[in-house]
C-alpha positions as a Markdown table, in Angstrom:
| # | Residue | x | y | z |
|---|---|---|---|---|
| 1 | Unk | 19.2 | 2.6 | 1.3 |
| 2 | Unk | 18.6 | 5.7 | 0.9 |
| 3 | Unk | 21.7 | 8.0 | 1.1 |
| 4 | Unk | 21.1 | 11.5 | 1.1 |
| 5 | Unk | 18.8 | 14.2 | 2.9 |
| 6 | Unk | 18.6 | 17.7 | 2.6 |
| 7 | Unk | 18.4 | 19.3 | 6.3 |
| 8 | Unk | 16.5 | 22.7 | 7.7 |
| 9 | Unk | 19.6 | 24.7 | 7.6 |
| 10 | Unk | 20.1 | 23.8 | 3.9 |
| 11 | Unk | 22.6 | 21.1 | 3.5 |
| 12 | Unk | 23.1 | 18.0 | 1.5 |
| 13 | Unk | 24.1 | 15.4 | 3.9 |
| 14 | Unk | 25.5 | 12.0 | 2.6 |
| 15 | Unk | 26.2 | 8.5 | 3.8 |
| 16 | Unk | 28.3 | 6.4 | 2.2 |
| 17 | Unk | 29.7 | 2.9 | 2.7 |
| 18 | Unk | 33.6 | 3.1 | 1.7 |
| 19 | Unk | 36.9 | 0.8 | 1.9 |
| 20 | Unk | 39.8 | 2.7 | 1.8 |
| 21 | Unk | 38.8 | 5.9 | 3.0 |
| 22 | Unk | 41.9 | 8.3 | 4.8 |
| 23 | Unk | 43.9 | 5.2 | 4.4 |
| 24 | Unk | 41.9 | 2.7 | 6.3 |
| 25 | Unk | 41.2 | -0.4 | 4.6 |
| 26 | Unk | 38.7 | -1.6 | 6.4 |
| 27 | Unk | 34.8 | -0.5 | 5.5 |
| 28 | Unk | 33.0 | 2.5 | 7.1 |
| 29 | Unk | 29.8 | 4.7 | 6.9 |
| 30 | Unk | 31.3 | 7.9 | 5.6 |
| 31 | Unk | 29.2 | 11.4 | 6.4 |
| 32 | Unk | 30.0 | 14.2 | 4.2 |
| 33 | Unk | 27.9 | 17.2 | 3.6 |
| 34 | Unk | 27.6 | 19.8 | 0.9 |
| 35 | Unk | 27.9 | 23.8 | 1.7 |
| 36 | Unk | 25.0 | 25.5 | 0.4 |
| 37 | Unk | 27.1 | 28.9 | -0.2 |
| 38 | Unk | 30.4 | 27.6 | -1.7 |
| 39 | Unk | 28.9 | 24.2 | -3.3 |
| 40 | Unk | 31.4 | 22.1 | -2.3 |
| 41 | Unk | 31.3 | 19.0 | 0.1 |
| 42 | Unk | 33.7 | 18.2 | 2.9 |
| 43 | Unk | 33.6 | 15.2 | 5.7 |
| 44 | Unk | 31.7 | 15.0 | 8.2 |
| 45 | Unk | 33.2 | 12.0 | 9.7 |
| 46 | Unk | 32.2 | 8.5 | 10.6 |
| 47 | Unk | 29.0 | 6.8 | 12.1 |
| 48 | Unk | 30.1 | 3.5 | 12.5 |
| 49 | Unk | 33.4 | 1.4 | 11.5 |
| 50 | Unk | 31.4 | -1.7 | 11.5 |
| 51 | Unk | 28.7 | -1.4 | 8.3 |
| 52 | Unk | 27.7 | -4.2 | 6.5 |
| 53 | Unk | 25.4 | -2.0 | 4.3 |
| 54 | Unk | 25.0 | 1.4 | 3.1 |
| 55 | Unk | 23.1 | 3.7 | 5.3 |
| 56 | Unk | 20.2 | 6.0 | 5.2 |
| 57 | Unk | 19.7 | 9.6 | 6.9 |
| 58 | Unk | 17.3 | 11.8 | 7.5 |
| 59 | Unk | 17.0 | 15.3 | 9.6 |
| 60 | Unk | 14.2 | 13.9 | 12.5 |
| 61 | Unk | 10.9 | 16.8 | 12.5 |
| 62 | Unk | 11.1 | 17.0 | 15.7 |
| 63 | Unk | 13.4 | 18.9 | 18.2 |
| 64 | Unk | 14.6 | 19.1 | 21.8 |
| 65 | Unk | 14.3 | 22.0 | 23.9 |
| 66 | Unk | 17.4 | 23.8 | 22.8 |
| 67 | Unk | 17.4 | 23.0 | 19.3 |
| 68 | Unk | 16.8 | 25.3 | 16.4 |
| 69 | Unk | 16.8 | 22.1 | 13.9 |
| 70 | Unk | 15.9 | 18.3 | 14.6 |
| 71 | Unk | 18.7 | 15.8 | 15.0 |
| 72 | Unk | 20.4 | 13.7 | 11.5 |
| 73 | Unk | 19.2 | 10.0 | 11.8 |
| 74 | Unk | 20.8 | 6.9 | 10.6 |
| 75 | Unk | 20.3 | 3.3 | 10.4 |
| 76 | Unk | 22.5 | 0.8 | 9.1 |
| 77 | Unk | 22.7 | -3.2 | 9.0 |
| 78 | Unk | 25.6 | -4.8 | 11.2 |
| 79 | Unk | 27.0 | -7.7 | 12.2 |
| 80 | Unk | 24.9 | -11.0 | 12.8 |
| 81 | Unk | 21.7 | -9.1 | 10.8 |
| 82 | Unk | 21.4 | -6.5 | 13.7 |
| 83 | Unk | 20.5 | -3.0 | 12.4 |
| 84 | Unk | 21.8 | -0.2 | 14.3 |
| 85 | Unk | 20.3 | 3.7 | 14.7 |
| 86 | Unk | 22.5 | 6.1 | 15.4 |
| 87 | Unk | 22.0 | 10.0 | 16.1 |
| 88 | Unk | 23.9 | 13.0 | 15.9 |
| 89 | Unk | 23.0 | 16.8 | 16.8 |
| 90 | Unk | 21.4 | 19.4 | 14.1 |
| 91 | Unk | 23.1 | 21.6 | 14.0 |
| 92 | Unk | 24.8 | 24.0 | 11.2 |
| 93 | Unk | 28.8 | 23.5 | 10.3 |
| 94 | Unk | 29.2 | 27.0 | 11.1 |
| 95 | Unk | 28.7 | 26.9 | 14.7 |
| 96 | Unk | 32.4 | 25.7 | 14.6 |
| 97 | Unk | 31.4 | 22.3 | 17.2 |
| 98 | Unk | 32.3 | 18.7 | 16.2 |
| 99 | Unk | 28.9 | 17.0 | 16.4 |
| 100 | Unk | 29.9 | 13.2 | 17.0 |
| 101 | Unk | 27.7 | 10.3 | 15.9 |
| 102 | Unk | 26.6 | 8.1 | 18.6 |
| 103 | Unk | 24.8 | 4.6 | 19.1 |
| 104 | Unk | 20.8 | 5.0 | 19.8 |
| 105 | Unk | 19.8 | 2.2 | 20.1 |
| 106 | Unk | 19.3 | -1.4 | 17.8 |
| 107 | Unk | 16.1 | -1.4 | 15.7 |
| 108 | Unk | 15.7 | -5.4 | 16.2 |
| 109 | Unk | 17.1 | -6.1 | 19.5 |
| 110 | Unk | 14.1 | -7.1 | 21.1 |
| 111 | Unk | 13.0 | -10.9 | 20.7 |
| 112 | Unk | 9.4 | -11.4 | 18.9 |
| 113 | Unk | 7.1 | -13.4 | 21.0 |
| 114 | Unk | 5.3 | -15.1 | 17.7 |
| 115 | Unk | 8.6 | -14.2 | 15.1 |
| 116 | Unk | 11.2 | -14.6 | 17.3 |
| 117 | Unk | 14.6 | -13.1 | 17.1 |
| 118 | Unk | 14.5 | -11.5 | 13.8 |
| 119 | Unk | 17.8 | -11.5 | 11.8 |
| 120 | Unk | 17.5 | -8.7 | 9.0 |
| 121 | Unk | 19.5 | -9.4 | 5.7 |
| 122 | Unk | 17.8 | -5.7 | 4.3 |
| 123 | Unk | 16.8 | -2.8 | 5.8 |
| 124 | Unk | 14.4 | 0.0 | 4.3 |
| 125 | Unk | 15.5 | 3.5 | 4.4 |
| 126 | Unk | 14.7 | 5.2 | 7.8 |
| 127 | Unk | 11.3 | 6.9 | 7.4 |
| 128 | Unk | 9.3 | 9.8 | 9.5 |
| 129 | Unk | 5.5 | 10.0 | 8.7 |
| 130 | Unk | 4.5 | 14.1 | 8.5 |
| 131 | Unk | 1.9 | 13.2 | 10.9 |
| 132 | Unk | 1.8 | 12.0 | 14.9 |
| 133 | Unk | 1.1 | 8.7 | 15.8 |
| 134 | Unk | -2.5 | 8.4 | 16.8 |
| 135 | Unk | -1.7 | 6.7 | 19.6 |
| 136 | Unk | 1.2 | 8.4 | 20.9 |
| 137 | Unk | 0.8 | 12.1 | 19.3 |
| 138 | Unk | 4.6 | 11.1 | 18.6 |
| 139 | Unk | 6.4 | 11.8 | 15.0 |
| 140 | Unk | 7.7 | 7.7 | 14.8 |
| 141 | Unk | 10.8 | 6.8 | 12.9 |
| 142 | Unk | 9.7 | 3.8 | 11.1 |
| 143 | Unk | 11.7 | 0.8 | 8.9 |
| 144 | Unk | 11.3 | -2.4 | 7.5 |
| 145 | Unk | 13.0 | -5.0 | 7.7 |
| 146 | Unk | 13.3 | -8.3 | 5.4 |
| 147 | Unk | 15.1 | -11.1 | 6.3 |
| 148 | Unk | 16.4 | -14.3 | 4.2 |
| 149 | Unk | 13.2 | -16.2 | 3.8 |
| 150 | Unk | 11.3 | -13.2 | 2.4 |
| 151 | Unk | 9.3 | -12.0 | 5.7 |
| 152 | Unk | 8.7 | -7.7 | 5.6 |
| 153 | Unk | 8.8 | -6.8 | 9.5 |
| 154 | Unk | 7.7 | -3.0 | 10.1 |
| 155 | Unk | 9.6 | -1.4 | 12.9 |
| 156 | Unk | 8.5 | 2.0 | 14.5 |
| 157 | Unk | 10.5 | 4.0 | 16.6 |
| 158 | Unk | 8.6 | 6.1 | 19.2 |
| 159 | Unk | 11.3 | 9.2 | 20.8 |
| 160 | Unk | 11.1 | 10.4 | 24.5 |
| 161 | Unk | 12.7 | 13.9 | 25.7 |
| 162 | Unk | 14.3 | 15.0 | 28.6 |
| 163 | Unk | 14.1 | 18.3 | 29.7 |
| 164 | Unk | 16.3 | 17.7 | 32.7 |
| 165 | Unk | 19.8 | 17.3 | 30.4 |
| 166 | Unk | 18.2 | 18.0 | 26.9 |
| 167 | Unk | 18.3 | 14.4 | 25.1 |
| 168 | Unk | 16.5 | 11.8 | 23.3 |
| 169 | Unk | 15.9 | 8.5 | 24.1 |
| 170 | Unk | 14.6 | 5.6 | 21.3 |
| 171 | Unk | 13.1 | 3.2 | 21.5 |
| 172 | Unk | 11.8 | 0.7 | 18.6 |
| 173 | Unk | 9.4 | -1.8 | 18.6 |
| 174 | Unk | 8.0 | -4.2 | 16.0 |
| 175 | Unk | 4.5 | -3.3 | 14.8 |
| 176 | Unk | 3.5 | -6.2 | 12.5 |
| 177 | Unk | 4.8 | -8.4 | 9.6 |
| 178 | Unk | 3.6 | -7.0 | 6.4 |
| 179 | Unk | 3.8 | -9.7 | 4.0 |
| 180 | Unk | 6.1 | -12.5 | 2.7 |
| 181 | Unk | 7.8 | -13.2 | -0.4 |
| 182 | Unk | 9.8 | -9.5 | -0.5 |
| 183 | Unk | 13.0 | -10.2 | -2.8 |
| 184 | Unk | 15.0 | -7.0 | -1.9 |
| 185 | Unk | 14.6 | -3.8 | 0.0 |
| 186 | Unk | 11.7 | -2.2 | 1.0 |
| 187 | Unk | 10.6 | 1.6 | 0.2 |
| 188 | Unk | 8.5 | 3.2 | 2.8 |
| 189 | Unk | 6.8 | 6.7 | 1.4 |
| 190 | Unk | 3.6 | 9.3 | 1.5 |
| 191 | Unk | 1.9 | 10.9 | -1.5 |
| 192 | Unk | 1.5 | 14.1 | 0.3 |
| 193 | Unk | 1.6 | 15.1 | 4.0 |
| 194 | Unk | -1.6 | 14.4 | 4.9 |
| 195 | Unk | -1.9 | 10.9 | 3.3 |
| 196 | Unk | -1.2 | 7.0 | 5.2 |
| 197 | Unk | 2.1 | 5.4 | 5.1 |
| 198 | Unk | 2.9 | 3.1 | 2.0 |
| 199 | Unk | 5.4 | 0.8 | 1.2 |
| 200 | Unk | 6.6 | -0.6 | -2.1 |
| 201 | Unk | 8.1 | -4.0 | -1.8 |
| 202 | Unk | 9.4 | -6.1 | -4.2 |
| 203 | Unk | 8.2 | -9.6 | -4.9 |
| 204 | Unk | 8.7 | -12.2 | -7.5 |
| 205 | Unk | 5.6 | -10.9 | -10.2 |
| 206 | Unk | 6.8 | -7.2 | -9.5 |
| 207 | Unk | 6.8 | -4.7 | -6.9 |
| 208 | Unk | 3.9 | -4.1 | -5.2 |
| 209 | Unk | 2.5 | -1.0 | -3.7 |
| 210 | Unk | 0.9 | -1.7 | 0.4 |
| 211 | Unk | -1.3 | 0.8 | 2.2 |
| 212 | Unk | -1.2 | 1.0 | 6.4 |
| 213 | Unk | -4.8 | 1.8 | 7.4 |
| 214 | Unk | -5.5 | 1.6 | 10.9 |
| 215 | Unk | -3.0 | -0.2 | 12.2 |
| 216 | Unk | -3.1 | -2.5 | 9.4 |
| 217 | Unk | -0.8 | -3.6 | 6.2 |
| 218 | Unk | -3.2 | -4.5 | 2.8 |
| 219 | Unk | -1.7 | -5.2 | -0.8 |
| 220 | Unk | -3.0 | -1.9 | -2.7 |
| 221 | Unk | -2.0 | -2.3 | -6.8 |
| 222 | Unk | 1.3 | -4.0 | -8.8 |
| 223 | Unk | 3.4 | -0.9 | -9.8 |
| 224 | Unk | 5.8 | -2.7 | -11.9 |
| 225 | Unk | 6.5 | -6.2 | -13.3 |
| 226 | Unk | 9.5 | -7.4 | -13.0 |
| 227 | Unk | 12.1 | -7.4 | -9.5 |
| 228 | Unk | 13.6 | -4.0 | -8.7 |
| 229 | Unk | 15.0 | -1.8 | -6.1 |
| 230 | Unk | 12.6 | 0.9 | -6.0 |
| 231 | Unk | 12.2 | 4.7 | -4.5 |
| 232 | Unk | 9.7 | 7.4 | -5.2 |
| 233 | Unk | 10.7 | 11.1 | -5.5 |
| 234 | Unk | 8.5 | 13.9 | -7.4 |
| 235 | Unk | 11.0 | 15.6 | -9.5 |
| 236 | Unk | 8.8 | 19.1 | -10.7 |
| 237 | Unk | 7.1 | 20.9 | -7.6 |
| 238 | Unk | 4.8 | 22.6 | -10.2 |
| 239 | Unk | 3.3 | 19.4 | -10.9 |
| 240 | Unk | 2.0 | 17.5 | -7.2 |
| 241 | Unk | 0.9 | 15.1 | -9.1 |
| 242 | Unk | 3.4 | 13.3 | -11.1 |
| 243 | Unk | 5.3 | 10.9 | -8.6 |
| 244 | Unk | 8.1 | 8.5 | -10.1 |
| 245 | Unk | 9.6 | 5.4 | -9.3 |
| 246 | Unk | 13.4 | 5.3 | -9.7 |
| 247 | Unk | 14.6 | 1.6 | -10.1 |
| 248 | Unk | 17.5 | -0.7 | -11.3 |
| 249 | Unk | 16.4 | -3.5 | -13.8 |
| 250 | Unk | 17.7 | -5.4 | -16.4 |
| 251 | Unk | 21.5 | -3.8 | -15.2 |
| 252 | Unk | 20.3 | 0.2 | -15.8 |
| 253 | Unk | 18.1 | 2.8 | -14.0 |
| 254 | Unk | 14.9 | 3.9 | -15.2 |
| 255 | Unk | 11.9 | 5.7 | -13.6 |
| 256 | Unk | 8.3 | 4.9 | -13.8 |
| 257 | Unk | 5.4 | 6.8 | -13.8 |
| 258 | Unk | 2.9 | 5.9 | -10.7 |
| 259 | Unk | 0.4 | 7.4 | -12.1 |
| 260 | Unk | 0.5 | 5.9 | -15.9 |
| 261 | Unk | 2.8 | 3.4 | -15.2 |
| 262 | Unk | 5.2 | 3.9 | -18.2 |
| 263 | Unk | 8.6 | 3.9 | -17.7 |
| 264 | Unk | 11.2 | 6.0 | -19.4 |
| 265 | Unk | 14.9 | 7.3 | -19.0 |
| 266 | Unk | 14.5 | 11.2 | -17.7 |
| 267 | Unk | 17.7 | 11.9 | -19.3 |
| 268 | Unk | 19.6 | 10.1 | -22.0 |
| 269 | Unk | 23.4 | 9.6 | -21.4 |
| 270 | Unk | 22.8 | 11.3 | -17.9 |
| 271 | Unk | 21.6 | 10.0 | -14.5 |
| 272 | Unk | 19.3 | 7.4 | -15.2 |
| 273 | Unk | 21.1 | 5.7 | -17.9 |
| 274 | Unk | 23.1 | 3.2 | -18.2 |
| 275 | Unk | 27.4 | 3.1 | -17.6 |
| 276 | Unk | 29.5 | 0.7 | -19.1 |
| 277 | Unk | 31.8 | -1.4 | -16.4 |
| 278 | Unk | 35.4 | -1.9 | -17.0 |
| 279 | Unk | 37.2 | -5.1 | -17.0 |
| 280 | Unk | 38.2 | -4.6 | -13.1 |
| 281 | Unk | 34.6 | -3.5 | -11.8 |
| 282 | Unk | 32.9 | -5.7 | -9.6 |
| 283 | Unk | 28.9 | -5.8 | -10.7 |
| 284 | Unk | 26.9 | -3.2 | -9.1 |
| 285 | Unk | 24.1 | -5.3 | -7.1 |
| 286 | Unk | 22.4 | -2.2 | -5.1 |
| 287 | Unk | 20.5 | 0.7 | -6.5 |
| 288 | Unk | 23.2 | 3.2 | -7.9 |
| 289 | Unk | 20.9 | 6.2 | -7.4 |
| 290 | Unk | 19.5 | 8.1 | -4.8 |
| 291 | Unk | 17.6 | 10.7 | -4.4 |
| 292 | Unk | 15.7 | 13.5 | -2.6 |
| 293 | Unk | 12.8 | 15.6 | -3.3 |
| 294 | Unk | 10.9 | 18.7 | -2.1 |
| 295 | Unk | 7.4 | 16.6 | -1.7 |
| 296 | Unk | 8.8 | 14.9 | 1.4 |
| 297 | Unk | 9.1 | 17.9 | 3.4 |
| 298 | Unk | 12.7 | 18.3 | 4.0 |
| 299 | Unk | 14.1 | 21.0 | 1.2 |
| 300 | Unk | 13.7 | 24.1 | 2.5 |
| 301 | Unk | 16.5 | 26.1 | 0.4 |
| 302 | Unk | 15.8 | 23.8 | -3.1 |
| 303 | Unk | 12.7 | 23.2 | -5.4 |
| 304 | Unk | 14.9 | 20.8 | -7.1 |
| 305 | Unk | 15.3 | 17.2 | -6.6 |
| 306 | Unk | 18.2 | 16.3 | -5.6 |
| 307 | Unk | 20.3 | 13.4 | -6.2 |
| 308 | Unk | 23.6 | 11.6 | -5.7 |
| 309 | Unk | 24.8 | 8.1 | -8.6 |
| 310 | Unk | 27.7 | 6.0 | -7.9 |
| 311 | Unk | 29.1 | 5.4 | -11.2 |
| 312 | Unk | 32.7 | 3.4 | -12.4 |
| 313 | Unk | 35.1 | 5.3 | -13.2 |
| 314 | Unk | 38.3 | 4.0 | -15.1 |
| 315 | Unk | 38.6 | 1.2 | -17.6 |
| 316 | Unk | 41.6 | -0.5 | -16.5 |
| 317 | Unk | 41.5 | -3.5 | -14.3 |
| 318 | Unk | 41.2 | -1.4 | -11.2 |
| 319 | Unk | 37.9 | -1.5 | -9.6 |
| 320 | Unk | 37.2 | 2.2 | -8.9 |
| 321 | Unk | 34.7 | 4.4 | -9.2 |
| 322 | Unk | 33.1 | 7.7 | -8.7 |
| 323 | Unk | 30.1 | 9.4 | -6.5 |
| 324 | Unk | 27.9 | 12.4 | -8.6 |
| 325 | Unk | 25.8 | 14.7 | -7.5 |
| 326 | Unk | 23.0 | 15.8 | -9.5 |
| 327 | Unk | 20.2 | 18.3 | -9.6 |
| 328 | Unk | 16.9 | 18.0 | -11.5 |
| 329 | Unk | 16.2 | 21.5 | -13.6 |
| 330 | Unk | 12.6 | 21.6 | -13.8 |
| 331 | Unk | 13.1 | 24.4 | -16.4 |
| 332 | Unk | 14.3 | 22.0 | -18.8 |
| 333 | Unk | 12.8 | 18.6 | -17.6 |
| 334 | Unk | 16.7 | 17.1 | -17.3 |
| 335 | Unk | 19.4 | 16.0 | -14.8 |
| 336 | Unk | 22.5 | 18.0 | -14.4 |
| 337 | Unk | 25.4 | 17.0 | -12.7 |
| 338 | Unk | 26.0 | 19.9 | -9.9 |
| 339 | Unk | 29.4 | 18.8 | -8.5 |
| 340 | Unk | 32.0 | 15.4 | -8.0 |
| 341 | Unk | 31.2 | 14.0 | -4.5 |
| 342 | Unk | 34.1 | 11.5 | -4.6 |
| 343 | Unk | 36.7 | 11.8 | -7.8 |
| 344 | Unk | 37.7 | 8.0 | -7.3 |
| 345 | Unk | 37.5 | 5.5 | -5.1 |
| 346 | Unk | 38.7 | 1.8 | -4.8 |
| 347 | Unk | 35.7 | -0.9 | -4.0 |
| 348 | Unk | 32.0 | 0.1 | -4.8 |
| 349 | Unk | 30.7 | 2.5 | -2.6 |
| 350 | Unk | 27.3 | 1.3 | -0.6 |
């Protein structure tokens, strides 16, 4: 999943999958959010109480009548493989309001005529192509699901307004199956604004980059061998074309060139490198990383790329660990760590 988004108003906003947090035991998807004038991050409060996954977010393009800035997304797997969307009002902290998250809807409620009832065991970020629907003239939210034998289902979300009481209503459907044999999470992305939807998928020779022309899903090019957990991001603005592939393999992060395909550590000893566990830390089985970058349209106060790693923290038998943020300094080509998210926490963080 894909944790972090940077919104209109010029925020870093986080979701993060915590035990523990104020007290409670029990796992929820945390919101926090980072101040663009004082730098420092603060709650936000809860989506859901009921996660079995970390989350994704993103600010949706689109905006109601009243709004100055589009509402903050998320989707998030449940109980019983059900993956819920849930919604909450853009809007700046300042206004001094408490913006609650609500339910929007269930991306896989519907039962498939040919698939079935489709039980999701991962769930791709939550998407929005820089482009309308053909069809619809509609900006979709779009997802993909896998579920345990390996089918890739893509879900789109087409959004209906209200100008009577000034809401949004959701509704998702389930556009087509885009292959088998996908061993993890999908990564759904654009080049540029103007370009088709893709999707990198992993798959048991590597992970595999898929192109949706007119309506339909083809196999485009192998983008890495080997199984990963994969996400694009263009760390220099300056340079359009270099687009990198951030991915866990072999236990570290590395990033790959798409467009020589060589992969490399961008920073020695600093985000993309590999931290030692301690005897009480569970293995990390997710992507550790995630990040956000000005090529998808959303950072309107940053040319960086920024970034958030969930590292351990500790070498005792406590299992704890700690959430970075980072920002990439195209100046010098490196990450730097811009601020401590989370100090400490007990249980991985999703």
């Amino acid at each position: 999943m894909n944790r972090i988004c940077q919104t209109s108003y010029g925020t870093l906003e986080v979701v993060l999958n915590l035990a523990g947090y104020k007290g409670n035991s029990n796992r929820q998807l945390v919101h926090v959010y980072r101040d663009r004038f004082a730098g420092t991050w603060h709650d936000a409060g809860i989506v859901t109480s009921k996660p079995s996954s970390g989350g994704s977010i993103i600010q949706n393009l689109v905006k109601t009548n009243s709004q100055g800035d589009g509402n903050l997304e998320v989707i998030v797997l449940e109980d019983n493989g059900r993956v819920k969307h849930y919604t909450r009002k853009g809007a700046t902290y300042m206004d001094g309001i408490t913006h609650r998250w609500q339910l929007a809807g269930t991306v896989n409620a519907d039962r498939h005529p040919y698939y079935g009832k489709i039980v999701a065991s991962e769930a791709s970020p939550i998407f929005q192509c820089s482009f309308p629907a053909p069809e619809s003239k509609e900006y979709t939210l779009e997802t993909v699901l896998v579920d345990a034998i390996g089918n890739a289902f893509h879900y789109c979300c087409y959004q209906a307004f209200s100008s009577l009481d000034d809401t949004t209503s959701y509704r998702w459907v389930l556009g087509s199956r885009i292959t088998t044999g996908a061993v993890g999470p999908v990564w759904l992305y654009q080049d540029s604004k103007e370009d088709g939807l893709k999707a990198l998928i992993p798959q048991d020779k590597g992970i595999f980059q898929y192109s949706f022309v007119d309506g339909v899903w083809s196999r485009v090019s192998n983008i890495f061998d080997g199984h990963a957990f994969a996400c694009t991001f263009r760390p220099n603005p300056t340079l359009p074309s270099r687009v990198y592939v951030a991915m866990k393999e072999g236990g570290k992060s590395i990033a790959t060139d798409m467009v020589g395909k060589h992969p490399l550590l961008l920073s020695p000893g600093g985000l993309m490198s590999r931290t030692a566990l301690g005897r009480g830390h569970q293995t990390y089985r997710g992507h550790p990383v995630a990040i956000v970058s000005q090529f998808q349209g959303t950072l309107g106060y940053s040319s960086n790329a920024e970034a958030i790693s969930i590292q351990p923290c500790g070498t005792g038998w406590h299992d704890t660990w700690m959430v970075l943020h980072w920002s990439y300094l195209t100046n010098g080509d490196e990450w730097k760590i811009s601020g401590v998210l989370l100090s400490c926490v007990e249980g991985i963080p999703m």
